[in-house]
C-alpha positions, -999 to +999 in steps of 0.1 A: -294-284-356-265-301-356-283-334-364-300-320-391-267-304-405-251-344-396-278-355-420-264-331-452-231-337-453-241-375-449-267-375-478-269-342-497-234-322-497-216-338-523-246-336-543-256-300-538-213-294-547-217-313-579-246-292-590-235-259-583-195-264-597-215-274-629-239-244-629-205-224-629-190-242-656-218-246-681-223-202-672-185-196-683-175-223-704-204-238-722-186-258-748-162-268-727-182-283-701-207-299-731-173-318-738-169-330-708-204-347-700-202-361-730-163-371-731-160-407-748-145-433-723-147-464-746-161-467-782-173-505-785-201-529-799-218-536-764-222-508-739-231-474-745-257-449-764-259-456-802-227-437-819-252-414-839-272-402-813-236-397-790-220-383-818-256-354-819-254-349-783-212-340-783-218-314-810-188-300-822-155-320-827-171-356-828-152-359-858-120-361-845-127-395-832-120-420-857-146-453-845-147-472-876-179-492-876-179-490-840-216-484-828-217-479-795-203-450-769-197-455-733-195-417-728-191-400-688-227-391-692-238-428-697-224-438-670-234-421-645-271-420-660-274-452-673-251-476-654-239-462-614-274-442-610-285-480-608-274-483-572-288-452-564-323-466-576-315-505-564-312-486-526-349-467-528-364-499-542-348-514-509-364-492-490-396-495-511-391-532-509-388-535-471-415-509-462-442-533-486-429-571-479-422-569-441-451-571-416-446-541-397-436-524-432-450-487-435-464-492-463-487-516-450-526-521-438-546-488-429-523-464-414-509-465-454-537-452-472-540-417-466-503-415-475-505-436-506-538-413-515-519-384-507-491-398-531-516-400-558-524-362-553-494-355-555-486-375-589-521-361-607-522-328-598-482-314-613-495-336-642-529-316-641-511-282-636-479-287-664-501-304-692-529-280-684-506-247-687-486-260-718-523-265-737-532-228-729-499-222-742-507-230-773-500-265-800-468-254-809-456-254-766-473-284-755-462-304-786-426-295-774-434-302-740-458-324-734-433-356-730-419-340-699-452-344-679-429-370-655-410-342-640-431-329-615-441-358-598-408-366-584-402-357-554-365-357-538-369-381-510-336-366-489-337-332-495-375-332-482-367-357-453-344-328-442-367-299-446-393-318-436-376-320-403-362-284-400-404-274-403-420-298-380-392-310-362-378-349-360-407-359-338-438-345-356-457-379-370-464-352-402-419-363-408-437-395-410-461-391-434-440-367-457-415-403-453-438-426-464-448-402-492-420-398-505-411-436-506-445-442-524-435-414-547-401-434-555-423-464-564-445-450-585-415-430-601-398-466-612-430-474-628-430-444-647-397-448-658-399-481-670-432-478-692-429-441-702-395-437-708-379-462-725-344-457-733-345-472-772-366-492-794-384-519-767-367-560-773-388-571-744-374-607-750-341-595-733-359-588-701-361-628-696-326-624-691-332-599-663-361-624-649-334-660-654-307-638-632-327-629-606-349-666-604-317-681-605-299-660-579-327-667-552-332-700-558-291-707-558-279-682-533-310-682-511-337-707-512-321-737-518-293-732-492-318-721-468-340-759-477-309-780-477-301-763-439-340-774-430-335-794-394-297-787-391-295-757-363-259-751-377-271-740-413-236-753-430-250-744-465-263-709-458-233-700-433-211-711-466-230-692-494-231-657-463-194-660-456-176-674-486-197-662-516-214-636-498-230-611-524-209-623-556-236-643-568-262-615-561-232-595-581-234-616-611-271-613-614-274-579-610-248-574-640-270-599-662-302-578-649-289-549-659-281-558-692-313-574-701-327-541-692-297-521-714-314-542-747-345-545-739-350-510-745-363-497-706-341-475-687-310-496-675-308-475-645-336-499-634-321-528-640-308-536-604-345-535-592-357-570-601-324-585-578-330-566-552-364-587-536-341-618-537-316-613-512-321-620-480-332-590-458-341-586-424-373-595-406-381-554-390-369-519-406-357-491-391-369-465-413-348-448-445-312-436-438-313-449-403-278-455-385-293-484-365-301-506-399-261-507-400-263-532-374-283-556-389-269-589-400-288-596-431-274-591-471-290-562-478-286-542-451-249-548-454-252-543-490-271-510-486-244-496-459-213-509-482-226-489-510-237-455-486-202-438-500-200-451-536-236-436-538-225-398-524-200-396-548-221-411-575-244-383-564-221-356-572-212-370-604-247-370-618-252-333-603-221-321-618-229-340-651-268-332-652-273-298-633-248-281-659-272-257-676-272-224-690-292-198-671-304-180-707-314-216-711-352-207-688-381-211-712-416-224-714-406-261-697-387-243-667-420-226-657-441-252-661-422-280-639-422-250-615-460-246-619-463-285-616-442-291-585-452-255-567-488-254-571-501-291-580-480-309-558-493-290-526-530-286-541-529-324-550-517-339-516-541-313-497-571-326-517-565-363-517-554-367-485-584-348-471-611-371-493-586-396-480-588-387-441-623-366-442-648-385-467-637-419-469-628-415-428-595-432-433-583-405-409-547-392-404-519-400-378-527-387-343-508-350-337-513-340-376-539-314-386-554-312-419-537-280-425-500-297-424-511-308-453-502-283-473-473-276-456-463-314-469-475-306-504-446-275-503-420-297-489-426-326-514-424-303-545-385-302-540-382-323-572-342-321-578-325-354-579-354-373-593-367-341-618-333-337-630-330-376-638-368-376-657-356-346-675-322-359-692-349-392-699-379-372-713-363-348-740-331-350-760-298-330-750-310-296-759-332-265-752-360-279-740-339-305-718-322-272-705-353-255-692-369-286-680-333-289-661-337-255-649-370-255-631-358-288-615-332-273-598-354-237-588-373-263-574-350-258-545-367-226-536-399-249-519-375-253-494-378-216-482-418-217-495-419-244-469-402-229-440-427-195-446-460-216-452-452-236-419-446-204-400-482-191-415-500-225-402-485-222-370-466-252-372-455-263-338-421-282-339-417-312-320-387-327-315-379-367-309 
């Protein structure tokens, strides 16, 4: 247990802190807290959300601001969202990254595809379950709602690591699967982002400056040291451009990357992701947040392992800034990413990963049953992090954005749904 608890305060606490002082605030002092999301840190020409739509989401008392013809708003809100939630997502495409490009990567070859199928049922069937409930709804619903359809497909890869290790125990190979789900899930989940949910009107001639930083980067600060080192067992160049520059230029490109992505209208919280292939990583994996990786020599992992404590407390900045919503604020939205992530995410991965396993005779890792299936499905329909994050993307600041908040956050409760549904399929713990 301790190990388990270890893993929490590691990963999760802060996080789980942020969200609940913010669920106290926005219950007792709704305006006040509103402000304070939304407080402005720098009014300028360059960074931020346009003035207008800042000036609609702080409400009240925007006026008392004097901007000028200032047209842009770096508020507290931005960035968090839009700017440090980038090296939250630059570390899961690392992980993403390594488990697809390496040889041994998990992601890989056979033993992949009844996760990745899985993945799919798990993607399809919330979208099945919240578009199909908001059409029976009626027009006037599913007009309002249908733009949150994302929600549910996320699945909050540390929170179900950890419960997926309280139900089967650290050594059950169904940990693995549920790991190799999730990652999958993060994948796909960038994609989403980046086509669905665009973050203004699309300039997609600004994302050749996200593709110049990061050609330029690999072929400067890693290809061409590693050629000009070709023979010489010393490696002069590359020893140089490790221990003098070591990740400034990758730190340069990742600011031009992420402001092609800030103007080219997708999310710039994805604007790390196109650096991260170029820097030099290691030739094996260890798994997600695995202590030995900390070790490793290469770039990334150091990179990964510098940033491990900037993350946390980025984490408890975007709960305390995102999970701020009123309980009065439950509506249609809240029940229906509830219904997506509760009911389609376990019926989804149960029936793709048995055509998957059964059918197509792909087959599943050696110790799992069919019925743990389900048991996954429960455990991956803890949306949280990655709900909440859709959410604030898919509607504007309001109602709706509230209740889609809300059932993000209940989603917390598949935790305990997990725990009980393991218990009734006679999940046998094994610990490694």
């Amino acid at each position: 247990m301790y190990r388990v608890w270890n893993f929490v305060t590691n990963y999760s606490l802060l996080l789980i802190l942020g969200a609940v002082i913010a669920l106290l605030w926005a219950n007792s002092d709704p305006l006040g807290y509103h402000h304070f999301v939304e407080h402005p840190l720098w009014f300028n020409d360059w960074i931020g959300m346009d003035y207008s739509y800042w000036a609609k989401s702080y409400g009240e008392g925007y006026e008392r601001y004097e901007v000028g013809d200032i047209t842009k708003v770096l508020s507290l809100h931005y960035l968090v969202n839009d700017l440090l939630m980038a090296l939250f997502f630059a570390i899961a495409a690392k992980e993403v990254w390594e488990a697809v490009i390496l040889e041994k990567g998990s992601l890989r070859g056979k033993k992949a595809a009844t996760p990745l199928f899985a993945t799919a049922g798990g993607m399809f069937g919330p979208i099945a379950v919240y578009l199909g409930l908001a059409y029976f709804m009626g027009s006037d619903t599913y007009d309002a709602v249908a733009n949150g359809w994302a929600i549910p497909t996320a699945t909050d890869i540390a929170f179900s690591y950890l419960v997926g290790r309280m139900v089967f125990g650290a050594g059950h190979p169904a940990v693995r699967f549920l790991l190799l789900l999730a990652i999958a899930d993060d994948a796909a989940g960038l994609v989403i982002l980046a086509i669905f949910y665009p973050s203004g009107d699309l300039a997609p001639e600004w994302l050749l400056l996200s593709l110049a930083a990061s050609v330029g980067v690999f072929v400067l600060a890693n290809w061409l040291p590693r050629k000009l080192d070709r023979g010489n067992q010393e490696r002069p160049v590359s020893t140089f451009v490790r221990t003098k520059l070591h990740f400034v230029p990758y730190l340069i490109a990742a600011c031009l990357s992420w402001y092609g992505f800030a103007e080219s209208g997708l999310h710039p919280a994805l604007g790390l992701l196109p650096i991260v292939p170029t820097i030099p990583h290691a030739d094996r994996a260890f798994g997600i947040f695995s202590e030995a990786e900390q070790y490793l020599t290469d770039l990334l992992n150091q990179i990964e392992h510098a940033l491990k404590h900037p993350v946390e407390i980025i984490l408890f900045f975007f709960g305390l800034l995102n999970a701020g919503v009123e309980f009065s604020s439950m509506g249609a939205a809240t029940w229906l990413v509830l219904a997506g992530l509760m009911i389609g995410k376990p019926v989804g991965i149960l029936l793709f990963g048995w055509v998957a396993a059964r059918p197509l005779g792909l087959g599943i890792p050696q110790g799992m049953r069919i019925i743990d299936l389900v048991v996954i499905g429960c455990v991956a329909a803890i949306g949280f992090t990655v709900s909440l994050f859709v959410a604030s993307v898919a509607f504007d600041a309001g109602p709706v954005q509230d209740a889609a908040k809300m059932g993000a956050l209940f989603s917390f409760a598949a935790a305990l749904i997990s725990i009980l549904v393991g218990k009734l399929c006679r999940v046998e713990k094994q610990h490694g």
